[in-house]
C-alpha positions in Angstrom: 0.0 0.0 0.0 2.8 2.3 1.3 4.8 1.4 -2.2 2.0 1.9 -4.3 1.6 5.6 -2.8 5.2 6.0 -3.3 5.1 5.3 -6.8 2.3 7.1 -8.1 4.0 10.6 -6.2 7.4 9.5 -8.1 5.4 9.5 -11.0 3.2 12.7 -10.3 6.6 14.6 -9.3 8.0 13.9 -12.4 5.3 15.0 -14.5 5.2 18.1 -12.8 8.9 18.7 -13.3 8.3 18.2 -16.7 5.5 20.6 -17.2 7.4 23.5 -15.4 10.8 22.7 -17.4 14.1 22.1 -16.9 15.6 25.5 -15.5 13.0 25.0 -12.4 13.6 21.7 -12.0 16.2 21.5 -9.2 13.9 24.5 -7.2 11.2 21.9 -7.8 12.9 19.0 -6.6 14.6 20.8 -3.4 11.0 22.2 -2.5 9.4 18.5 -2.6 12.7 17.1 -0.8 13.0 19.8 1.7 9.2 19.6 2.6 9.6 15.4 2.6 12.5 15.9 5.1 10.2 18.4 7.6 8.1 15.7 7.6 10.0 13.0 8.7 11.5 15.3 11.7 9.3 14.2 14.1 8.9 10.7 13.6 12.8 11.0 14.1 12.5 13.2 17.6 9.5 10.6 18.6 12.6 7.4 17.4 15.2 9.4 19.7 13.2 9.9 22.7 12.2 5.6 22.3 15.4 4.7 22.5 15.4 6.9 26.0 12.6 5.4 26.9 13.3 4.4 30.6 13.3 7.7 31.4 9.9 9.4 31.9 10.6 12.1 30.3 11.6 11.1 27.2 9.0 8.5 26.8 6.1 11.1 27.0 8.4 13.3 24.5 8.6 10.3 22.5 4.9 10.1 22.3 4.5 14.1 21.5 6.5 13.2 18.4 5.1 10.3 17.4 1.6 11.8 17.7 2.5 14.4 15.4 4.0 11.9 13.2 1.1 9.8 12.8 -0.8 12.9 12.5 1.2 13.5 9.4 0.6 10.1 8.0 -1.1 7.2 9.8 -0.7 5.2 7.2 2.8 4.4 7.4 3.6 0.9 8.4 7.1 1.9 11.3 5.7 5.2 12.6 2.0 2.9 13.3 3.9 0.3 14.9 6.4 2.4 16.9 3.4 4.5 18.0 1.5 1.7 19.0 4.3 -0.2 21.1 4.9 3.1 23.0 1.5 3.4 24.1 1.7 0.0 25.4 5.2 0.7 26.9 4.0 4.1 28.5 0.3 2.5 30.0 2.5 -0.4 31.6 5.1 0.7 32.8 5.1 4.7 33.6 1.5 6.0 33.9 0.4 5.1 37.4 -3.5 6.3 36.9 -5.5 3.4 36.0 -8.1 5.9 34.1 -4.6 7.1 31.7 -3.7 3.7 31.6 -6.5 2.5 29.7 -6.8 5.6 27.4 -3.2 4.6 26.3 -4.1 0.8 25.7 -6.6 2.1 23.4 -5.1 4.5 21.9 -1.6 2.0 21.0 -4.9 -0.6 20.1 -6.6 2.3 17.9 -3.8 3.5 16.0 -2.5 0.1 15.1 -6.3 -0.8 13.9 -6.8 2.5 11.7 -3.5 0.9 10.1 -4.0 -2.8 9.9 -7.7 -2.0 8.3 -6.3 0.3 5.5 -3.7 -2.8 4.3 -4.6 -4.2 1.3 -4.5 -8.1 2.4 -6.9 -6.9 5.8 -9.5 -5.4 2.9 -8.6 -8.3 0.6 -10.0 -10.5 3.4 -12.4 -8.5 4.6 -14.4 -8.2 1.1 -14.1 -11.6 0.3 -15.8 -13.0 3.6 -19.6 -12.8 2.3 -21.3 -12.7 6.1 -21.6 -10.5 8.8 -19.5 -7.5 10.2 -18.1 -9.7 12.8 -17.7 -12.2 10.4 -15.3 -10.2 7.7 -13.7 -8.5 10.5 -12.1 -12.1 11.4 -11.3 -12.5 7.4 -9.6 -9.1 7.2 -7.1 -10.2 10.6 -6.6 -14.0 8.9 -5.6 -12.7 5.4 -2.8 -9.9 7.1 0.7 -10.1 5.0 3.5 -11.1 6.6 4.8 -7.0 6.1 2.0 -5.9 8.2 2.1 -8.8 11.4 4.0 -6.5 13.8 1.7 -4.2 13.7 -1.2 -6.9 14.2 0.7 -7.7 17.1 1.0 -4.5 19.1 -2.8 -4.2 18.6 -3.7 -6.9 20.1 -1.1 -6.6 22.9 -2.6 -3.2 23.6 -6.2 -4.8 23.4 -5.4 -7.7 26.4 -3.4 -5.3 28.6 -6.8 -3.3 28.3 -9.7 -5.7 28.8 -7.3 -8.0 31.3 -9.1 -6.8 34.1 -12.2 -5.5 32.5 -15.7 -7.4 33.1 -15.5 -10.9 31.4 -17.9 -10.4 28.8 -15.4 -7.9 27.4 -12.6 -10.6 27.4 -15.4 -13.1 25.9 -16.5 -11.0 23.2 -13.1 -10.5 22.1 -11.6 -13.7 22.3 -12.2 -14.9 18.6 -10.4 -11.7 17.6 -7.8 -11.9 19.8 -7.3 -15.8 18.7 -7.6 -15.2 15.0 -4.8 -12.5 15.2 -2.6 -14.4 17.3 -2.6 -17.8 15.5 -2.0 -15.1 12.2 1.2 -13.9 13.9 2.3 -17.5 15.0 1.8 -18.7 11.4 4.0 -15.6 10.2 6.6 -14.8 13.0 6.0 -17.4 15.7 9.3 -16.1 17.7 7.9 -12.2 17.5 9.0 -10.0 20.6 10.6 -13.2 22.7 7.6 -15.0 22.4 5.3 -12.7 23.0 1.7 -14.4 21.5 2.7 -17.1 23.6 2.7 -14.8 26.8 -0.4 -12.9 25.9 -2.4 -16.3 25.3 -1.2 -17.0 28.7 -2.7 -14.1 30.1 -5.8 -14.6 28.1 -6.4 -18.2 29.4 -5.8 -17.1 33.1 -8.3 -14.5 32.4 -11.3 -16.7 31.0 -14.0 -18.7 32.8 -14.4 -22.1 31.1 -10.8 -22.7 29.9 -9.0 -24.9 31.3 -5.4 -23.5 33.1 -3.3 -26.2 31.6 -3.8 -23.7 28.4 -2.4 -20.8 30.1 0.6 -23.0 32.0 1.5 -24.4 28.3 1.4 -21.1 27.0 3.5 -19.3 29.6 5.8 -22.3 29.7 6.1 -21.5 25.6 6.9 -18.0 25.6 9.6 -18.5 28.6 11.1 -21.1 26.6 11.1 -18.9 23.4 12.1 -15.8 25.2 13.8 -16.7 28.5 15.9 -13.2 28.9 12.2 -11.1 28.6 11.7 -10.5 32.7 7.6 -9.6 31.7 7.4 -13.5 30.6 8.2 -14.6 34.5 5.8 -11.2 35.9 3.0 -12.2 33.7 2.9 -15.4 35.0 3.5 -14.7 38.7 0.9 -12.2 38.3 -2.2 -13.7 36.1 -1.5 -17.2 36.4 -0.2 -18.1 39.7 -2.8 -16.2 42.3 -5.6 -18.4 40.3 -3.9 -22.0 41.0 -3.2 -20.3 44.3 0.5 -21.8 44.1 2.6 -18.8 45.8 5.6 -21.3 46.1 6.2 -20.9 42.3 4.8 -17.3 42.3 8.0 -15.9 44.3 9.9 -18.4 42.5 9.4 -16.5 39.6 9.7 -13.0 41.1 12.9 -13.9 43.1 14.5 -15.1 39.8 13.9 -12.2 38.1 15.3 -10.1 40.7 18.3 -11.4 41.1 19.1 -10.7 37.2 20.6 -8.1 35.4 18.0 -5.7 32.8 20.8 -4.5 30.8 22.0 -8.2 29.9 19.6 -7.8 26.6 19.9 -4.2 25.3 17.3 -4.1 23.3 15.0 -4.8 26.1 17.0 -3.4 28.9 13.9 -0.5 29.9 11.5 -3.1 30.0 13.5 -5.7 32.2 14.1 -2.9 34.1 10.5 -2.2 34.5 9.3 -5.7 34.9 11.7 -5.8 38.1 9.5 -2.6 39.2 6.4 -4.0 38.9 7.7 -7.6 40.7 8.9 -6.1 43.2 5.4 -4.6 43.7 3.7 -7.9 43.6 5.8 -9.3 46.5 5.0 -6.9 48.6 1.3 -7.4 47.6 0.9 -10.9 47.7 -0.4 -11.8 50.9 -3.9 -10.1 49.5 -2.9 -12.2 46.1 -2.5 -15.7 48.3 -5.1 -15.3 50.6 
């Protein structure tokens, strides 16, 4: 989609080069470039301020920026996915106001979603489905391309970090969804973000009346196996799964592990190990109201 817009602007510039002849072109050209290059100033700033992101400051700069840079053009694939994953980053890890929380779950959920839906393979899918809304909605998700699966991700990472501890008929409405992408992603990227489907069916599972745990201990056991050096793998699990097979032995098992590591082992990831040993920390001094 992104290519095909590309293209046709190539094209378009070079008509209009054309038409207002040679001795202009290089103003032309500068004017188009220089404009181009304003525009990608901010998504730049918002990129900057990520890779800062375990301080506060510089995530919520980071989000300024990216805003902006969506605003500009929502319907480019990295600035949709960046924007997205620092919603979720921000919502779990810095914003302490439940309320704010939320609004940045579905706003990371929202602008991932106003992307996926304008991808040619999710309105391939959708179109083809001949049923109801709910119906081609599950098409479009099961007929993403492979270019387009990280952002199907960080939707629906946003969307179970939101209705995780919403009323269960929000988390059983949304479960075919939330399957349909995930099994997508496996089939595409099963190792994405240190096994991350793997973790978020875990939390799903936990979270569900009517399924059976031994989902959501497979699952967690998965994504720990696939990405043993993410600390939220060991949290998620101490935190979802544990208080509801009321098994505190393993629970600070896991949350004494992770403790005793070092966050900046895994650059990449270093802010959110470092968070995840935050929010452990939290749930040990909590869990005599978890274990009761």
């Amino acid at each position: 989609m992104a290519i095909k817009k590309k293209k046709i602007e190539i094209h378009l510039l070079l008509i209009l080069c054309i038409g207002i002849g040679c001795s202009n072109n290089n103003n032309f050209l500068n004017m188009i470039i220089n404009k181009r290059a304003s525009r990608n100033v901010n998504f730049e700033r918002g990129k900057e301020n990520w890779e800062k992101r375990a301080n506060k400051n510089n995530i919520y700069e980071s989000l300024k920026y990216l805003t902006k840079a969506i605003n500009e053009n929502g319907e480019n694939l990295e600035r949709s996915k960046l924007m997205s994953q620092a919603c979720h980053f921000t919502a779990e890890y810095i914003e302490d106001d439940e309320t704010k929380s939320d609004s940045l779950y579905l706003l990371g959920k929202d602008t991932a979603w106003s992307f996926i839906t304008k991808t040619d393979s999710y309105i391939e899918g959708f179109n083809k489905f001949s049923g109801d809304l709910d119906g081609k909605k599950i098409a479009g998700i099961d007929n993403i391309s492979e270019n387009d699966i990280e952002v199907l991700f960080w939707w629906v990472k946003n969307y179970v970090s939101f209705i995780a501890n919403k009323p269960v008929t929000e988390r059983l409405s949304a479960r075919e969804e939330i399957e349909t992408a995930l099994y997508k992603i496996l089939s595409q990227k099963p190792d994405f973000y240190f096994g991350g489907c793997h973790q978020i069916f875990g939390i799903l599972y936990a979270r569900l009346p009517g399924v059976e745990l031994n989902k959501s201990i497979s699952q967690f056991e998965t994504a720990i196996t696939k990405g043993p050096d993410f600390f939220g793998n060991y949290v998620a699990r101490a935190k979802y799964l544990y208080p509801r097979v009321n098994d505190k032995d393993s629970f600070e098992k896991d949350i004494n592990y992770i403790l005793g590591l070092d966050p900046s082992n895994v650059p990449e990831i270093g802010p959110e190990n470092l968070m995840e040993q935050e929010i452990a920390k939290k749930l040990l001094q909590k869990s005599s109201s978890l274990f009761k």
